[in-house]
C-alpha positions in Angstrom: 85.7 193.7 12.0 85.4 192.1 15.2 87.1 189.5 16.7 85.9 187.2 19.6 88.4 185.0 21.6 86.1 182.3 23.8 88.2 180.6 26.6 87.1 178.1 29.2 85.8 174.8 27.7 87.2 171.6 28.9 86.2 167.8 30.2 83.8 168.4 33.1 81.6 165.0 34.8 78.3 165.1 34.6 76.3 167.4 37.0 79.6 169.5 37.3 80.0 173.2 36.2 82.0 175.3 33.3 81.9 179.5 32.7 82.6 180.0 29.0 83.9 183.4 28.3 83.6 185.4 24.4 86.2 188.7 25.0 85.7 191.2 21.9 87.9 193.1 20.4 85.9 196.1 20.1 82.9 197.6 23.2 80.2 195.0 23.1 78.3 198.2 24.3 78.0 198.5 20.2 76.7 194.8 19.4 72.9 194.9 18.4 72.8 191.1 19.4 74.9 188.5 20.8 74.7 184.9 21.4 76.0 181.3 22.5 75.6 178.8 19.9 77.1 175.0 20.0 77.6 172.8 17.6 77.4 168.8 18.8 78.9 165.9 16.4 76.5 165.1 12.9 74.2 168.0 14.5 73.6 171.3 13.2 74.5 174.5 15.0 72.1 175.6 17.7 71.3 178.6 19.8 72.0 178.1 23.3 71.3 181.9 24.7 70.9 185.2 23.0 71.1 188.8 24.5 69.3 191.8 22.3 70.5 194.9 22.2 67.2 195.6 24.5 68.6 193.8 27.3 66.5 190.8 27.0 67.8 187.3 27.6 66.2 184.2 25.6 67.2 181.0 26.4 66.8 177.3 24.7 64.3 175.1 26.5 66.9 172.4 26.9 69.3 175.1 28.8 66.6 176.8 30.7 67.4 176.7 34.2 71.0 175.4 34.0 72.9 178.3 31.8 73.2 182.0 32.1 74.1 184.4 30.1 75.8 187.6 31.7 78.1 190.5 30.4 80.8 192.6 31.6 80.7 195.7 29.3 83.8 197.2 31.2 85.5 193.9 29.9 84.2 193.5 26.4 83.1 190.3 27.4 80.2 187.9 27.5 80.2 184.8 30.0 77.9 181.9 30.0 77.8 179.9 33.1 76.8 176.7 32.7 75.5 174.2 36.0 74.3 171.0 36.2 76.0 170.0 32.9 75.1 166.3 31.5 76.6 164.6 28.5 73.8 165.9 25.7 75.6 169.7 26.8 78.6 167.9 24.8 79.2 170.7 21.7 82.0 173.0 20.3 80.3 175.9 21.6 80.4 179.4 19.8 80.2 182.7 20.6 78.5 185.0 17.8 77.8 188.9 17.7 75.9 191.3 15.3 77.2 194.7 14.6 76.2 197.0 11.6 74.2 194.4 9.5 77.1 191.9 9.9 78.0 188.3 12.1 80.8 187.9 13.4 82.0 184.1 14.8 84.5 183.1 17.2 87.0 180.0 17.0 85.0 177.5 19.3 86.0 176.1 22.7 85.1 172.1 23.4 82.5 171.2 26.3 82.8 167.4 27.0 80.2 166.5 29.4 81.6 162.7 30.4 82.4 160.6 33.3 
């Protein structure tokens, strides 16, 4: 089992910034994937970034640009820094991991992109 703890969501205006952060409990050294989803209202779940166990970072085309993706193995923990924010950013976003064949989900942290 893994468990993922994501902090740093909140209300932000539009153009501002936010760092979302996914702690696991065990090395992400040992994930074959990880990734940044987000779920907005009567939407389905989306990837926002994903890092392979190859080291290679993909990114969705409406993030591209604006969001990175960045890990701190020493930490167990993933980050996603997200600039120029604008109200269609508005999600519960989620952090999500692969190990051995399985997924593994966090709770969610609340990005509200509003003025």
């Amino acid at each position: 089992q893994v468990q993922l703890v994501e902090s740093g969501g909140g209300l932000v205006q539009p153009g501002g910034s936010l760092r979302l952060s996914c702690t696991a409990s065990l090395s992400i050294s040992s994930m074959n994937y990880m990734g940044w989803y987000r779920q907005a209202p009567g939407k389905q779940r989306e990837l926002v970034a994903a890092l392979a166990s190859g080291g290679s970072t993909t990114y969705a085309g409406s993030v591209k640009g604006r969001f990175t993706f960045s890990r701190d193995n020493a930490k167990n923990t993933v980050y996603l820094q997200m600039n120029s924010l604008n109200p269609e950013d508005t999600a519960v976003y989620y952090c999500n991991v692969w190990r051995s064949g399985k997924a593994f989900w966090g709770q969610g942290t609340q990005v509200t992109v509003s003025s």
